[in-house]
Steps between C-alpha positions, in 0.01 A plus 500: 500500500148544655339528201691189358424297816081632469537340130632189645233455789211538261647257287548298778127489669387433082668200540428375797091570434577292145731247725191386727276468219710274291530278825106537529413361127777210555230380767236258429179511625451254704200532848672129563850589509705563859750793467770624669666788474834524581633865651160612513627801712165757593252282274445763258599265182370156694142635453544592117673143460188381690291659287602387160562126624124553674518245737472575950841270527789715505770556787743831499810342685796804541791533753419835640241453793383857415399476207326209546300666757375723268450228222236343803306804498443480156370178530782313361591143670847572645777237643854637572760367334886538473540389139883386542356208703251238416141680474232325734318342278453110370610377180253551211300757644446750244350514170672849458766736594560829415815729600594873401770696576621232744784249395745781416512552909574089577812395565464138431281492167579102445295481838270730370442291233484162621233671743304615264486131318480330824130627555358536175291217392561355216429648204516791701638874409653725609555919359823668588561893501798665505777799381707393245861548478527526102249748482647828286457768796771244702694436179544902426574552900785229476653651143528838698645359796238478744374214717159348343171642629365205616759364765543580834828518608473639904227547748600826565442710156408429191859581357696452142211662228393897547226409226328297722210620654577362813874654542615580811184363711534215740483188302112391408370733768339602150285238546336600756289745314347289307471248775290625781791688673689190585879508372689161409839585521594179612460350207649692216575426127746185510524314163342635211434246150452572187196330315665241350717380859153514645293277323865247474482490870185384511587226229731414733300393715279297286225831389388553195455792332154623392518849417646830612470868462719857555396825548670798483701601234697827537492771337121338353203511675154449489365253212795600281698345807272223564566352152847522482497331908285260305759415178836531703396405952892426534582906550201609663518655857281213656477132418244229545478102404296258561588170612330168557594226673433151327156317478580124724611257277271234451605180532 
């Protein structure tokens, strides 16, 4: 079972590394644009997003006050935010906002939504990150009987799959490894899409989609992986879309 679970962690950090570059080459450079991005947790992403999109205006807003302490001392603008309520900012603010690894832990995604369009300017984009539900390694975990790798169902323990590499520990206190040592337990895995539910949401809400991307694609990996993440994104481990919100009509 160790062995099996050491497979499934390398597997796992592949992914991930080829997640946050697919987000990276959905952004456009832009030194104009204003950014925001949205669970920005210790800043370590925020300054690669910043980086790629090369402009000084970009705010890290998270609900975990520690975190965001350490996202400061990076140099990262910070404001607090509890993302079930409306965020502090006016309407038509941004020119851009990025999210990974953050709407599967809202409660409300309709408000996280109609957030999201409330401040982007028109014309305005938006990339969104996240585990997907169809992907194969949940699929095979639900034929045998288990509970999908990517929910959460209690704070306490990460219960329901002995694959996972996280069985057993206290519920995203995983995190905190690769997060400056702080834990977010309060906020575990709620709702989980697949990649066609989250780019209809969006729709929903008046979006459109531009583009998307998966990465990993169990039991392939490296480019052999990347290409097939590339042909088929709707059973890859991790999911991203973008989505823009309409130019103003003119009249």
């Amino acid at each position: 079972m160790h062995k099996i679970s050491s497979i499934i962690e390398f597997l796992w950090n592949q992914s991930m590394n080829r997640n946050i570059s697919n987000i990276i080459s959905l952004l456009e450079k832009d030194p104009k644009a204003v950014a925001l991005d949205v669970g920005c947790g210790d800043g370590q992403k925020t300054a690669l997003f910043k980086e790629k999109i090369g402009s000084n205006q970009i705010i890290g807003i998270d609900g975990i006050s520690d975190r965001l302490s350490i996202a400061k001392y990076r140099g990262v603008k910070i404001v607090y935010a509890d993302l079930e309520k409306k965020w502090l900012f006016p309407n038509e603010s941004f020119d851009v906002v990025v999210s990974n690894q953050v709407i599967e832990h809202v409660i409300d995604i309709d408000h996280f939504i109609e957030e999201i369009y409330r401040i982007l300017k028109p014309g305005g984009y938006c990339i969104i990150s996240t585990e997907n539900l169809s992907g194969w390694h949940n699929i095979g975990a639900l034929i045998l009987g288990y509970q999908d790798f990517s929910h959460n169902i209690i704070r306490k323990s990460h219960v329901g799959n002995p694959f996972s590499i996280h069985y057993g520990k206290k519920t995203a206190a995983w995190s905190s490894v690769g997060n400056s040592g702080v834990d977010d337990t309060a906020f575990p895995h709620m709702k989980i899409l697949t990649y066609r539910s989250l780019i209809s949401s969006f729709k929903a809400f008046n979006f459109t989609f531009i583009g998307g991307k998966g990465s990993g694609y169990y039991p392939f990996f490296g480019s052999l992986g990347a290409l097939i993440a590339f042909i088929d994104p709707y059973h890859c481990h991790f999911i991203t879309v973008k989505m823009q919100k309409p130019h103003r009509s003119k009249k």
